[in-house]
C-alpha positions as a LaTeX table, in Angstrom:
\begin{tabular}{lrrr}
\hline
Residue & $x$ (\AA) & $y$ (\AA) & $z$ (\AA) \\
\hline
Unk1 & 2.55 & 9.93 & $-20.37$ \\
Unk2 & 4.87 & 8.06 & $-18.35$ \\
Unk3 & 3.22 & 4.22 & $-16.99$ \\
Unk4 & 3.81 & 4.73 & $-13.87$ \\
Unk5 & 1.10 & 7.55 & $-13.83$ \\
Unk6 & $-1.24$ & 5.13 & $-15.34$ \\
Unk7 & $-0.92$ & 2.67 & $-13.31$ \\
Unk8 & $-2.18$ & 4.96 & $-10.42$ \\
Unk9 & $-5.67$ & 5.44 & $-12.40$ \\
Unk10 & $-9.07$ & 2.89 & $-12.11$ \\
Unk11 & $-9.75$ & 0.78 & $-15.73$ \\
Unk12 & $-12.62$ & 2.83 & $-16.29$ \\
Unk13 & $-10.56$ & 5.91 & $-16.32$ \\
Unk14 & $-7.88$ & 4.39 & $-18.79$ \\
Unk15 & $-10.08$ & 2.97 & $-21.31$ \\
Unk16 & $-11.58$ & 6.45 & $-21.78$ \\
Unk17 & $-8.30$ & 7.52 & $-22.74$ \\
Unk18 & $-7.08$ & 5.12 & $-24.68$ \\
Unk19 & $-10.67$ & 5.79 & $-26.31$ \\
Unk20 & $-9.88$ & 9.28 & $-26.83$ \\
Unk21 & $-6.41$ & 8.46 & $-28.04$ \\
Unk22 & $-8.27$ & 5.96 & $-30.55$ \\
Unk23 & $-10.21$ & 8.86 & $-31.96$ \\
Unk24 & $-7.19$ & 11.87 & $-32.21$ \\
Unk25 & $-5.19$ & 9.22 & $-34.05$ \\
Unk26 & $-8.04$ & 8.80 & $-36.79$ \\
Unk27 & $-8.72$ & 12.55 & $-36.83$ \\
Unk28 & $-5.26$ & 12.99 & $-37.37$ \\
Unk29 & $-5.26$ & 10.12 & $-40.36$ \\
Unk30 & $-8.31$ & 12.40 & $-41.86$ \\
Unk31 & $-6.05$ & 15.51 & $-41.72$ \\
Unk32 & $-2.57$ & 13.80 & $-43.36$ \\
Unk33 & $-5.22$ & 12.30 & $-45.62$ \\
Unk34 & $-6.89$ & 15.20 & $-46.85$ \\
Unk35 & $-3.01$ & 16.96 & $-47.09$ \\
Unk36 & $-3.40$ & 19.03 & $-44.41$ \\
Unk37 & $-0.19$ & 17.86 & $-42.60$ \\
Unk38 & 0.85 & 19.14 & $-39.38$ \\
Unk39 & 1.50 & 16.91 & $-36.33$ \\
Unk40 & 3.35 & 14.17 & $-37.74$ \\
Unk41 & 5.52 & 13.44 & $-34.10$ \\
Unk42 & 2.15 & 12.68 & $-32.66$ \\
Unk43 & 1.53 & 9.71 & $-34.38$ \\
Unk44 & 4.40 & 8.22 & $-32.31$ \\
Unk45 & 3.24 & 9.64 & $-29.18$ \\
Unk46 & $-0.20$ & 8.40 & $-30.09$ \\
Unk47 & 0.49 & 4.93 & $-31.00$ \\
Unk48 & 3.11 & 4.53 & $-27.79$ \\
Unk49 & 0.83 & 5.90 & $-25.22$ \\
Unk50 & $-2.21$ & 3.67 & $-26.43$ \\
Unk51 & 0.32 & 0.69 & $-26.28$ \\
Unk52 & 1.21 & 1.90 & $-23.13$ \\
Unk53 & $-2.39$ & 1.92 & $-21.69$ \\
Unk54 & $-3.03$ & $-1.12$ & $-22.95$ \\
Unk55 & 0.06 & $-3.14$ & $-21.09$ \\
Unk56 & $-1.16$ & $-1.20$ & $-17.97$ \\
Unk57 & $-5.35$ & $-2.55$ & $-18.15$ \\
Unk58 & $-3.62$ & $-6.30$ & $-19.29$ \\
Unk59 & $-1.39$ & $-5.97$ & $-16.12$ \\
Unk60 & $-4.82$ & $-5.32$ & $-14.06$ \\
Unk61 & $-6.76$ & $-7.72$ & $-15.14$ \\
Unk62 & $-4.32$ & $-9.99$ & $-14.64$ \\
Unk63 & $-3.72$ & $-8.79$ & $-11.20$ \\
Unk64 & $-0.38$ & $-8.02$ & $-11.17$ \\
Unk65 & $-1.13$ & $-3.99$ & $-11.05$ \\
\hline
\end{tabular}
């Protein structure tokens, strides 16, 4: 998910993905938890992209978006 993408979508839109991103990281902490494994990568991805989201609702509410 690239910023520039997100900075063409409405706040309401982004903090309902960064919620969703909120809840595959903690189903994903569940599944290394209970040693399921799997998807390690997308912890990275995860974490990056709800970073990334964030930057883009600070730079709206600050106007600069």
């Amino acid at each position: 998910m690239k910023a520039s993408e997100l900075r063409q979508k409405p706040a309401e839109e982004l903090r309902a993905l960064e919620k969703e991103l909120l809840r595959e990281q903690f189903n994903l902490r569940m599944q290394m938890g209970s040693g399921q494994g799997g998807k390690t990568h997308r912890f990275r991805e995860i974490r990056r992209d709800i970073a990334r989201i964030r930057t883009v609702l600070n730079e709206q509410r600050r106007g600069e978006g």
